[in-house]
N, C-alpha and C positions, 0 to 999 in steps of 0.2 A: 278658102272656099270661093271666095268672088275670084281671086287670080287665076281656078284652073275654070270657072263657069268663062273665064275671059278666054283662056287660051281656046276652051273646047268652041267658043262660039266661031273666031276665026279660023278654024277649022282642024284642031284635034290635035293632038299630042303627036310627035315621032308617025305623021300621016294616016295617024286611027282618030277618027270622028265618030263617038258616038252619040248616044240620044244625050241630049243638054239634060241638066238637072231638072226637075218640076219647082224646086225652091232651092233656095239657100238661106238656112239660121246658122247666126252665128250668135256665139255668146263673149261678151264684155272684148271684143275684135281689135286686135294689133292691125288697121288696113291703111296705116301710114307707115313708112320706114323714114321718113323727114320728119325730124323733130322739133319742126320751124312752129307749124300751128299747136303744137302741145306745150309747148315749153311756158307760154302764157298763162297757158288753162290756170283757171282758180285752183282746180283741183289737185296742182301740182303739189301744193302746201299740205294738203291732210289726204290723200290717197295714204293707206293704211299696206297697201304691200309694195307699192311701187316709187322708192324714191327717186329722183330727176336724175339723179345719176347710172339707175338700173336702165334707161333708154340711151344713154349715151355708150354703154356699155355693148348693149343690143346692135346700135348700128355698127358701130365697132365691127364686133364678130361679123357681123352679114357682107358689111365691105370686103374684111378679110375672105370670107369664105368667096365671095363675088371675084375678088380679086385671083384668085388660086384656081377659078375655073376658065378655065383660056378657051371660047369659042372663036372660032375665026380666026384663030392668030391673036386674040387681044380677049382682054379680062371681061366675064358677063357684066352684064348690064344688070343695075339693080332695079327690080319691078317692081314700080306703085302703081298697085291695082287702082286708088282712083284716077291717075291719068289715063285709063283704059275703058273709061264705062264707056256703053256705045246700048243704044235703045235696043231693046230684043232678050236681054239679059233677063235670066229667070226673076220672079217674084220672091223678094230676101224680107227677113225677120231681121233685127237686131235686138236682144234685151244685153241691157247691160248697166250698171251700178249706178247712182246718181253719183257717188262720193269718188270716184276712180280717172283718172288721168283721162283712159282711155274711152271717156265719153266724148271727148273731145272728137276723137277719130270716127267714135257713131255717128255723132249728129251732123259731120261732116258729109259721110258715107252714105247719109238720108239723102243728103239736101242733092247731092252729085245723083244718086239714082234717081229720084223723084223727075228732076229735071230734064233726066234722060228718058221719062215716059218708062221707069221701072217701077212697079207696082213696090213700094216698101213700107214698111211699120219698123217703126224705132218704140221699143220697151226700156222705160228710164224705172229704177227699181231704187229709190232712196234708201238711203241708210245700207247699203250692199256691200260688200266686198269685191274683187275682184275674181268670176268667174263663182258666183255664191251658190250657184244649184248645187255642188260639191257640196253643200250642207244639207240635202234632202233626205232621209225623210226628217231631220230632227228641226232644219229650219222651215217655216212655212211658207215663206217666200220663194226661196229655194223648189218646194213639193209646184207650188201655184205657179212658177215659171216653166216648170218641165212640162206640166200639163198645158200650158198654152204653148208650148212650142211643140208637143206631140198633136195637139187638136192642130196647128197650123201646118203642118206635113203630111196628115191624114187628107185635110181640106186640099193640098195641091196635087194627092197624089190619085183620091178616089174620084 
């Protein structure tokens, strides 16, 4: 979500610009492919569906796939949305797990918008799993997270 709010900001996909997003949420967000600042995380030891070797795994493939796309004459370039943030970027949500790798990449992805004068809210949901709204309506966390992410897209869009 933030890589194509990036592209469409610099002006559009294949020379089509349309209207920029009015938000971006994202839930429990992959928005590193570097696995230099995760590989620390505390939460690398008890992340309950992600072990350190499933991100090594991840870059892997994306290299490869990076690698097999030849723009220019030569293999794409692999895009990390946070060395893209740039002030103007729609107003983004994050919720995402206390107990998951990938908080690391949230709190990260705060700190980089905030500073770039992007309005953001980062949602830390302890005790979570990875991507836990998938347990709505039976988890309650789950039900309480969709609703604030639906009240937060109504609020950017009416």
């Amino acid at each position: 979500a933030l890589a194509l709010a990036e592209r469409l900001q610099v002006g559009g996909i294949n020379g089509f610009v349309p209207e920029t997003p009015a938000a971006i949420v994202t839930m429990s967000p992959l928005f590193e492919i570097d696995n230099e600042a995760r590989a620390d995380h505390p939460n690398t030891r008890s992340d309950a569906m992600f072990p350190p070797k499933a991100f090594h795994a991840l870059v892997e493939l994306i290299e490869a796939a990076a690698a097999r796309r030849i723009v220019d004459g030569k293999p794409e370039e692999i895009y990390e949305p946070l060395d893209h943030i740039e002030p103007g970027l729609p107003r983004t949500l994050i919720h995402v797990s206390g107990s998951e790798v990938l908080l690391s990449d949230a709190r990260k992805a705060a700190r980089l918008l905030a500073a770039s004068g992007v309005p953001v809210e980062i949602r830390i949901w302890p005790g979570q799993m990875h991507v836990f709204q998938l347990g709505a309506p039976a988890v309650s966390e789950a039900s309480r997270s969709i609703k604030q992410i639906g009240d937060y897209i109504r609020e950017a869009t009416w």
